[in-house]
C-alpha positions as CSV (number, residue, x, y, z in Angstrom):
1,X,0.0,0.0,0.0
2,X,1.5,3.4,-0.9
3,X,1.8,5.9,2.1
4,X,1.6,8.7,-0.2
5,X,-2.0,10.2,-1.3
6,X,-0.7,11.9,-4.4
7,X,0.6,9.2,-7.1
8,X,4.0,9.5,-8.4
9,X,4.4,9.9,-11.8
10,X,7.7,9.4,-13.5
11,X,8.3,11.6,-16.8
12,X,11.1,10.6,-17.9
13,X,11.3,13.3,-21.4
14,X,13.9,16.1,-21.7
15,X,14.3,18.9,-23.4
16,X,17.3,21.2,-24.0
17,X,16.8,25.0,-22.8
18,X,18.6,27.8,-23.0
19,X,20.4,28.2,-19.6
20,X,22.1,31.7,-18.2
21,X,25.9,31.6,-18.9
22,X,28.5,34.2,-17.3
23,X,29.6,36.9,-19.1
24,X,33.4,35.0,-19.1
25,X,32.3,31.8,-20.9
26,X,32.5,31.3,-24.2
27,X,29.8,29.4,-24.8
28,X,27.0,31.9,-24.1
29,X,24.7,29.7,-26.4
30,X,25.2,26.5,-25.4
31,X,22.3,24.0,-23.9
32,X,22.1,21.8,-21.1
33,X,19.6,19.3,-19.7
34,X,16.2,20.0,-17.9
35,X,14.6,16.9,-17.2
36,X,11.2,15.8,-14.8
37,X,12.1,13.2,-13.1
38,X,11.2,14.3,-9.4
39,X,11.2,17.4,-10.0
40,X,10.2,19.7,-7.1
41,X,6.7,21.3,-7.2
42,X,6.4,24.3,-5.7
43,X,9.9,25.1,-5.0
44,X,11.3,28.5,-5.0
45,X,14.2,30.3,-4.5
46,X,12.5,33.6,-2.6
47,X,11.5,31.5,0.1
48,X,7.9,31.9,-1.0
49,X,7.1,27.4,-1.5
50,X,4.0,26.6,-0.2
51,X,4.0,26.4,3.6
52,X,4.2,22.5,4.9
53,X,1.1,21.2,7.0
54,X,2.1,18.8,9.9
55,X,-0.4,16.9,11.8
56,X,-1.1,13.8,14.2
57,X,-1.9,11.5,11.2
58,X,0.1,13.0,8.1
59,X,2.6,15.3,6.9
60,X,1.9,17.4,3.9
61,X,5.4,18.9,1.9
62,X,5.7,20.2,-1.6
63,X,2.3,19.4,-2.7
64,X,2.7,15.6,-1.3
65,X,0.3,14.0,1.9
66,X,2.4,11.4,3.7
67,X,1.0,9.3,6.6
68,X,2.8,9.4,9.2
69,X,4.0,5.9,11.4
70,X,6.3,4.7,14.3
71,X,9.4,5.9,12.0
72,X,8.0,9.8,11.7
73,X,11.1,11.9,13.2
74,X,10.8,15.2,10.7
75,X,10.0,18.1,12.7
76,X,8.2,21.2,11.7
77,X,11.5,23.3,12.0
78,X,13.0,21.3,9.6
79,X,10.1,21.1,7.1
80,X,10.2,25.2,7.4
81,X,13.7,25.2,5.4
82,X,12.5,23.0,2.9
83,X,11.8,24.6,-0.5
84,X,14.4,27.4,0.0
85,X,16.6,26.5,-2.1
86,X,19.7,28.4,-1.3
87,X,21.8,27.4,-4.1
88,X,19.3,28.3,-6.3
89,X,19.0,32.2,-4.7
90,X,20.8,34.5,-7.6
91,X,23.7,36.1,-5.6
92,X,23.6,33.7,-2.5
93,X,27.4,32.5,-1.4
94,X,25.8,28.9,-2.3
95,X,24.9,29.9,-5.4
96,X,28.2,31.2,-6.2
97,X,29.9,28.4,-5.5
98,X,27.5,26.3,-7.6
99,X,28.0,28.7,-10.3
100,X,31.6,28.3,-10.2
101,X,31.8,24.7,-10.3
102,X,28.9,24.5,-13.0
103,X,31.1,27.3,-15.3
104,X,34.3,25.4,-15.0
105,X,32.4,21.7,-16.2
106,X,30.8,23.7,-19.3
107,X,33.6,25.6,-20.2
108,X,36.3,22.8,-19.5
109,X,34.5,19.6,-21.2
110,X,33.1,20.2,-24.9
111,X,31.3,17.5,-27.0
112,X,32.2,17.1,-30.5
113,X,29.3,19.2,-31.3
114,X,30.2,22.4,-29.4
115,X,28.2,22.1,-26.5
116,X,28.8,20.7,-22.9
117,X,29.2,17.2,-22.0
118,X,27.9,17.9,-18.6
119,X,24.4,18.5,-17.6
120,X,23.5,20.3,-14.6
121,X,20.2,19.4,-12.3
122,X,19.6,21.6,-9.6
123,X,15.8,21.3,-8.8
124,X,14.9,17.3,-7.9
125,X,12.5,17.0,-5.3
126,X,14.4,16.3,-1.8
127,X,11.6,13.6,-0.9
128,X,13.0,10.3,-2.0
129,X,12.2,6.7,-0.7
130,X,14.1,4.8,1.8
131,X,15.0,2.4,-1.3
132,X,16.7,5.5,-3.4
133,X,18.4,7.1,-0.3
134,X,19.9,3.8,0.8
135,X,19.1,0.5,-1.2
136,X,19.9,2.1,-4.7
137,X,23.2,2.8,-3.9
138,X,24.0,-0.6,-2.3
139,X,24.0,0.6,1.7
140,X,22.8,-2.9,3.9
141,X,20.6,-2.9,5.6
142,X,22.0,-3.0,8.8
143,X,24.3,0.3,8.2
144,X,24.3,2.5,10.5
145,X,23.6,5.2,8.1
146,X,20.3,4.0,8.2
147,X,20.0,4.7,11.6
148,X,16.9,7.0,12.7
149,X,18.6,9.1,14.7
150,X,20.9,10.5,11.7
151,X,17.8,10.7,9.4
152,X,14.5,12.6,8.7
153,X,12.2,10.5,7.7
154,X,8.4,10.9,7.1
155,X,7.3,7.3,6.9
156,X,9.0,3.8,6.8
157,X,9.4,4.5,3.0
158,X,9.8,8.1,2.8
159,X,12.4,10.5,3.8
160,X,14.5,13.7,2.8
161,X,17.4,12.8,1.0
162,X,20.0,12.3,3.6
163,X,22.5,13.1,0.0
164,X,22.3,13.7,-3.4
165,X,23.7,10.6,-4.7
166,X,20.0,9.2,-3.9
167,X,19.0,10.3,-7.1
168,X,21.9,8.8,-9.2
169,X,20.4,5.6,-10.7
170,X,17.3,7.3,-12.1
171,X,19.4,9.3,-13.3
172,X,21.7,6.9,-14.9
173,X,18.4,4.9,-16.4
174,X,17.2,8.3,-17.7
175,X,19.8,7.9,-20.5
176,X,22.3,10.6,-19.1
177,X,26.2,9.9,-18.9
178,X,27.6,12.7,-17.1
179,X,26.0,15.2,-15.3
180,X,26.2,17.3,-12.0
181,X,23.5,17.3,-9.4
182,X,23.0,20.0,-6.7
183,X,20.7,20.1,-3.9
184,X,19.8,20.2,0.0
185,X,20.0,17.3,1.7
186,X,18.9,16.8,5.3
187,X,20.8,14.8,8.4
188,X,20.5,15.0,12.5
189,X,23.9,16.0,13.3
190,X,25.4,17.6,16.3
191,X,25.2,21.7,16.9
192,X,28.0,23.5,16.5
193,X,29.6,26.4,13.7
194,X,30.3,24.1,11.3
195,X,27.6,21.5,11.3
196,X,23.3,22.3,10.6
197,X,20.7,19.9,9.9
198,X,20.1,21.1,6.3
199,X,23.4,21.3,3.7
200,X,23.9,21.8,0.4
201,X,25.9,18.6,-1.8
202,X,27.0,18.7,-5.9
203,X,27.3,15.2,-7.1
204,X,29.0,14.6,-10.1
205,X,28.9,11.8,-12.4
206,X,30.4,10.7,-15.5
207,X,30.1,7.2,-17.4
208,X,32.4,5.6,-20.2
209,X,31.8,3.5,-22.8
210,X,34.5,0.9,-24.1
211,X,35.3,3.2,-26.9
212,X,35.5,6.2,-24.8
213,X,37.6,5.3,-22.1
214,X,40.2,3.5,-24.8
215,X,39.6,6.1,-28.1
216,X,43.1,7.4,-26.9
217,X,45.1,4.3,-26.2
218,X,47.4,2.4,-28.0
219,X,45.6,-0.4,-29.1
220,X,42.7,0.4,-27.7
221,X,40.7,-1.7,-29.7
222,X,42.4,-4.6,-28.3
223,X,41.3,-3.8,-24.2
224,X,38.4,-3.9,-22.5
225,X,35.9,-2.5,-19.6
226,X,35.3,-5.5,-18.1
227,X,36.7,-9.1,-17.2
228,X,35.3,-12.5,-16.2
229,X,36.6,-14.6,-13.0
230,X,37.8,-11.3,-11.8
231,X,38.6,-11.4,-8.1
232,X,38.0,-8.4,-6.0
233,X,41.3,-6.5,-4.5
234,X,41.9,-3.0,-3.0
235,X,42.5,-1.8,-6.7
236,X,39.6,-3.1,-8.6
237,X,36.2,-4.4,-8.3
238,X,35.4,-8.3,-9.9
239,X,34.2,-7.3,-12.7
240,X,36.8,-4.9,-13.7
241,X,39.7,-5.1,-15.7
242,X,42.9,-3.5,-13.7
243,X,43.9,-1.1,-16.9
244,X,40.0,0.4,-17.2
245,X,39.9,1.4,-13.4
246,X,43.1,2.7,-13.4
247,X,42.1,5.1,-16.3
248,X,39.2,6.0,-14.6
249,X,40.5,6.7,-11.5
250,X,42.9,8.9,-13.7
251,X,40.2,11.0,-15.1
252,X,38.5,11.0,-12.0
253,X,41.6,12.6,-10.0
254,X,42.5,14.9,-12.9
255,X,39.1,16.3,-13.2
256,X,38.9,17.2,-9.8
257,X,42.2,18.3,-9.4
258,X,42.0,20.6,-11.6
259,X,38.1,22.1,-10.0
260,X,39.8,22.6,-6.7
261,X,42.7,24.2,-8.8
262,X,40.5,26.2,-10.0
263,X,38.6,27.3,-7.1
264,X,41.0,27.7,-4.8
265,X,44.0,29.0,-7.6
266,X,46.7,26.9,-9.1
267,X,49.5,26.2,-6.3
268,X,47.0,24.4,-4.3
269,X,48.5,21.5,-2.4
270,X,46.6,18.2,-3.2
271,X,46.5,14.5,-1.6
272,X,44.4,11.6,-2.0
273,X,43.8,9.1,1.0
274,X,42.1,5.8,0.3
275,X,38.5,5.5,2.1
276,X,35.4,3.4,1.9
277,X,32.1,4.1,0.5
278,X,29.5,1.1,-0.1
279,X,28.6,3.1,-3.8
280,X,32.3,3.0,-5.3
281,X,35.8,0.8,-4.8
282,X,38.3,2.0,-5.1
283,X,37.3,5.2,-3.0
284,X,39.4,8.1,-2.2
285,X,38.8,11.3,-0.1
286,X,40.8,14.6,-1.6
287,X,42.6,16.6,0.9
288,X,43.7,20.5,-0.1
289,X,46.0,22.6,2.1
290,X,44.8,25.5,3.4
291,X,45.8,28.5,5.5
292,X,48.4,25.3,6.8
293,X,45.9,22.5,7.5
294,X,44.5,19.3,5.6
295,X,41.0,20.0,5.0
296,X,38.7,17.1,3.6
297,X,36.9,18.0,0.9
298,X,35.0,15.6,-1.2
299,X,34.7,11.8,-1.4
300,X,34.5,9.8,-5.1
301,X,35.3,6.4,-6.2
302,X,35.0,4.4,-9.3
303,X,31.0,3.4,-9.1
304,X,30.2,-0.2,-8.0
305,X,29.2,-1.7,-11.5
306,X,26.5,-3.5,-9.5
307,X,24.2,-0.3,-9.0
308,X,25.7,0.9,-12.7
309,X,24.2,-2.5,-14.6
310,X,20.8,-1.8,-12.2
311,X,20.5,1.4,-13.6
312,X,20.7,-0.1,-17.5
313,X,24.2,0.7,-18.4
314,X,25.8,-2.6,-18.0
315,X,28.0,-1.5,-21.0
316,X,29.9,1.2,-19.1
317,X,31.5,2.2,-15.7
318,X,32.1,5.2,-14.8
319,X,33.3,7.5,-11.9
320,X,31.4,9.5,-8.7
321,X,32.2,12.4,-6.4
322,X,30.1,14.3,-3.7
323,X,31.2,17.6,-2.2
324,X,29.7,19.9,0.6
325,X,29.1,23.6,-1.2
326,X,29.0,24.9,2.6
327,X,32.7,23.6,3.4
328,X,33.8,25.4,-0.1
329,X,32.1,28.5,0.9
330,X,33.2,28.6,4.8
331,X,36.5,28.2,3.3
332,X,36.8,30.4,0.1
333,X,34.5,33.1,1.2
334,X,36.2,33.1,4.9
335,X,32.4,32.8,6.4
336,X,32.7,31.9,10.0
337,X,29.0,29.9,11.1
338,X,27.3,27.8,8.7
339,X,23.7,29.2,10.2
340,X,25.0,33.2,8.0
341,X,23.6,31.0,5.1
342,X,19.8,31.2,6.3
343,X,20.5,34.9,7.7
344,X,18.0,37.5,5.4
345,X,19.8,40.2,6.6
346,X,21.1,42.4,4.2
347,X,24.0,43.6,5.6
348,X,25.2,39.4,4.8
349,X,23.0,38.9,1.8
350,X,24.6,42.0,0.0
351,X,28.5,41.1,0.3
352,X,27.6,38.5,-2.3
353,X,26.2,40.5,-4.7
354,X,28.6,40.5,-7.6
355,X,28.9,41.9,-10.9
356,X,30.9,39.0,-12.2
357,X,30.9,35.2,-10.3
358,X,34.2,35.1,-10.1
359,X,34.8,38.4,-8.5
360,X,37.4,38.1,-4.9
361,X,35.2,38.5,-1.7
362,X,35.6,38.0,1.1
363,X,33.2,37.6,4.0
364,X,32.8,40.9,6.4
365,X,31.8,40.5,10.1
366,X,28.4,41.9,10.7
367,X,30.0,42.6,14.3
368,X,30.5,39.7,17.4
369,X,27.8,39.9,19.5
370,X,27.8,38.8,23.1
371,X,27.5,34.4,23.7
372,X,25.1,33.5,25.9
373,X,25.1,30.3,28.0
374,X,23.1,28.2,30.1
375,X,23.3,24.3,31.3
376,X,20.6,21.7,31.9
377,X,21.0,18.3,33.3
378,X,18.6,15.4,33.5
379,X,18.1,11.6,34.0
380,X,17.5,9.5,30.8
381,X,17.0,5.4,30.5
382,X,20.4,3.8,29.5
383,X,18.4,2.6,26.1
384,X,16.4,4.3,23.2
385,X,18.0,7.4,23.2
386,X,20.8,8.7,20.9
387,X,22.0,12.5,21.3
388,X,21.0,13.3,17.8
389,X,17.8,13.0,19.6
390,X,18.4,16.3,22.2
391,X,20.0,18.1,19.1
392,X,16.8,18.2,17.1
393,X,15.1,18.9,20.1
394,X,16.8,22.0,21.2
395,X,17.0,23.1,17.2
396,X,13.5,23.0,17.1
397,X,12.9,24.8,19.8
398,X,15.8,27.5,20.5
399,X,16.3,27.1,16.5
400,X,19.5,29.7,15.3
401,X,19.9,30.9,18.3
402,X,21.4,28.2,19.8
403,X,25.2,28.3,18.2
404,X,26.6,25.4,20.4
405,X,25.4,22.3,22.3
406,X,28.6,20.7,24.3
407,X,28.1,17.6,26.3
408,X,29.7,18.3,29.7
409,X,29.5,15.2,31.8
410,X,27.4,12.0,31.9
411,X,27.1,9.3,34.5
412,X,25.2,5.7,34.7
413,X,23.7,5.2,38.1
414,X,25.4,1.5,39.1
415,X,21.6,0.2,40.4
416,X,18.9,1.9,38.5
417,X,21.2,2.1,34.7
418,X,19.6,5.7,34.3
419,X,22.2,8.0,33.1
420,X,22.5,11.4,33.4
421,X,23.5,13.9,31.0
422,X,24.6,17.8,31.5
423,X,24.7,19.9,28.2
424,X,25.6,22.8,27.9
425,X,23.6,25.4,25.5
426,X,25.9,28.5,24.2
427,X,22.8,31.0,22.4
428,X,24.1,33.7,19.9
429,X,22.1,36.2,17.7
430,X,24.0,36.7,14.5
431,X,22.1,39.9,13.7
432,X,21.8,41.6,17.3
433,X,22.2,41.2,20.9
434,X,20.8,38.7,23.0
435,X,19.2,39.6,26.5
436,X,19.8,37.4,30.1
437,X,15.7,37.5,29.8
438,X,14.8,35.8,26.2
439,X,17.4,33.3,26.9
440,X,15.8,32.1,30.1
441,X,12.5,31.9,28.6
442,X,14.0,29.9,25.4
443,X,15.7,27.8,28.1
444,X,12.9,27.0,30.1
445,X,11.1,25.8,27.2
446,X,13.9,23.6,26.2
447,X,13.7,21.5,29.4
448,X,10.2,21.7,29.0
449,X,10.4,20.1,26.2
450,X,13.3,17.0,27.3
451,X,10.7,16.2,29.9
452,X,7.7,16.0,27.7
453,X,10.0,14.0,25.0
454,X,12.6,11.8,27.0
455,X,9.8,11.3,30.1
456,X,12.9,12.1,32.2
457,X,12.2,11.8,36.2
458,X,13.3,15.6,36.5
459,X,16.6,17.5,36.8
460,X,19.5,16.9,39.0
């Protein structure tokens, strides 16, 4: 039975449209790829989206009625940021970014026909299902990923994206064989500068056929993509030969060598450290120096050929990388708190306002108000409760006021297994000064709250 009262209908028909090119590409004419699958309804990037409708029984976002069930854990806070779009606002430091990295892959990677290779999709729905989230891209079952306490979901089938890679094997089966894909995406995480439950992620994605990948080699004709009676090692996957992946993971690490090069300018320090992703082997994380430290920032891999032949192109493989457009912006832009990128004040908004994308800016201090602080303690049961859990909580109800939440000390009682927990809550206006008086009030409520939620036996 489907938990959604609308019916999903998959169009799977493109058309090429004119898109807006910067005044420094040469290829003010060229096209790119609009497509319908998932696309958002309603969305927009003044903040104007149709307002979402939360009840006891249902949840109603972006035109869609979802029943609600044991696994409901969305909040109304969250469901408020949906539909913004930020990386879709004209002038917004996401946006730059994005515009950036969608400027380089037209101008950089030209058909035989003139036009980009790469298309760009920027507007797909962030409601997926719990099979395109997780299953698609070959996560078990028993990942911790999946865990509730790191996801919004709206039913046992439905959630927000938790990334953007959810939406790479439809796609894939929509006929496309490279393209990047930009959106929010939506994860409980902890509170503190750098980290918010809403982010922005660019996925990119590029496939190759046998005469692709080998048009350039020396007898070429002669190799091929795949192999039988492969065995898996830390270099290849089973169904891989060892001289395909070793030119894909060459295009894949010049191609995104030379974005961060030019992002971040061309005597940028790069490294490459082997990781693990269920999606793609081998995996790799890039590393760039900056301002003297290793900052992480993007994961790819050569994609697992399993979710590659599910999506109908058994013929190829191909490469994938993910990247956080916050992190680029925090770092390129010099922008101190990632919650500036939900501020509407203009004195923020306005610094971004460029004649030209590529213009130098750099981010100026509205002014550092005061930090507020306050601690709360209380008794929880040693099981069914994850801090994720007190994170949303306190978001929800202190929302961006709350700049910090720092776990201070927590203590199992040796008879009754309770344990206790003592946060503490730093609160920070970015716009203006806080008083001793709102806090208290916003404080109150929190606690409120944890004893309405957790059924804790009262403070300590």
């Amino acid at each position: 039975m489907t938990l959604y009262c609308s019916s999903r209908t998959f169009l799977p028909l493109f058309k090429y449209v004119a898109r807006h090119w910067p005044a420094n590409c040469k290829w003010t004419n060229a096209l790119s790829v609009s497509h319908n699958l998932h696309h958002c309804r309603g969305l927009s990037t003044d903040g104007s989206a149709p307002q979402p409708q939360i009840s006891q029984s249902s949840v109603e976002l972006l035109g869609r009625v979802c029943l609600r069930d044991d696994v409901t854990n969305v909040t109304a806070k969250i469901l408020s940021k949906v539909g913004r779009q930020l990386h879709n606002r004209p002038h917004h430091p996401l946006w730059l970014i994005k515009e950036r990295i969608k400027d380089h892959f037209y101008c950089s990677y030209i058909g035989r026909s003139g036009n980009p290779i790469f298309s760009v999709h920027d507007n797909l729905s962030p409601i997926v299902t719990v099979e395109q989230n997780f299953d698609s891209l070959l996560i078990p079952p028993d990942h911790p990923s999946r865990k509730k306490g790191d996801n919004y979901y709206l039913n046992c089938t439905h959630m927000l994206r938790a990334h953007t890679s959810a939406h790479q094997k439809e796609l894939v089966r929509s006929g496309l064989d490279c393209f990047l894909l930009a959106g929010d995406v939506y994860r409980r995480d902890e509170i503190d500068s750098s980290h918010y439950p809403v982010f922005h992620q660019m996925e990119g994605v590029r496939l190759f056929s046998n005469h692709e990948l080998f048009a350039q080699v020396e007898n070429g004709e002669d190799l091929s993509l795949f192999e039988r009676g492969g065995r898996r090692s830390s270099q290849k996957q089973e169904t891989h030969m060892l001289e395909a992946v070793k030119l894909v993971e060459f295009n894949l690490k010049q191609t995104l060598t030379r974005l961060m090069r030019h992002l971040f300018g061309e005597d940028l320090e790069i490294r490459w450290v082997d990781c693990y992703f269920p999606f793609t082997h081998p995996s790799f994380e890039m590393e760039v120096r900056f301002q003297g430290d290793w900052l992480e920032v993007l994961g790819c891999g050569v994609m697992e050929q399993e979710l590659v032949n599910s999506a109908g192109a058994g013929n190829k493989m191909g490469w994938a990388f993910g990247l956080g457009l916050e992190r680029l912006a925090m770092v390129l832009f010099g922008i101190p708190d990632i919650r500036l990128f939900w501020s509407e004040d203009e004195r923020f908004l306005k610094q971004f306002c460029l004649s030209d994308i590529y213009q130098p800016v750099t981010f100026q201090p509205l002014s550092k108000y005061p930090l507020l602080f306050n601690d709360i303690s209380f008794w929880l049961p040693s099981e069914g409760y994850t801090e994720n859990d007190f994170h949303d909580l306190v978001r929800s109800v202190g929302g961006d006021l709350v700049e910090k939440v720092t776990l201070l000390d927590n203590f199992t009682h040796p008879k009754t297994k309770r344990v206790s927990h003592c946060y503490r809550i730093v609160y920070r206006h970015m716009e203006r000064t806080l008083t001793q008086d709102e806090v208290r009030l916003i404080h109150e409520a929190i606690e409120q709250a944890a004893i309405k939620k957790f059924g804790v036996e009262g403070r300590y």
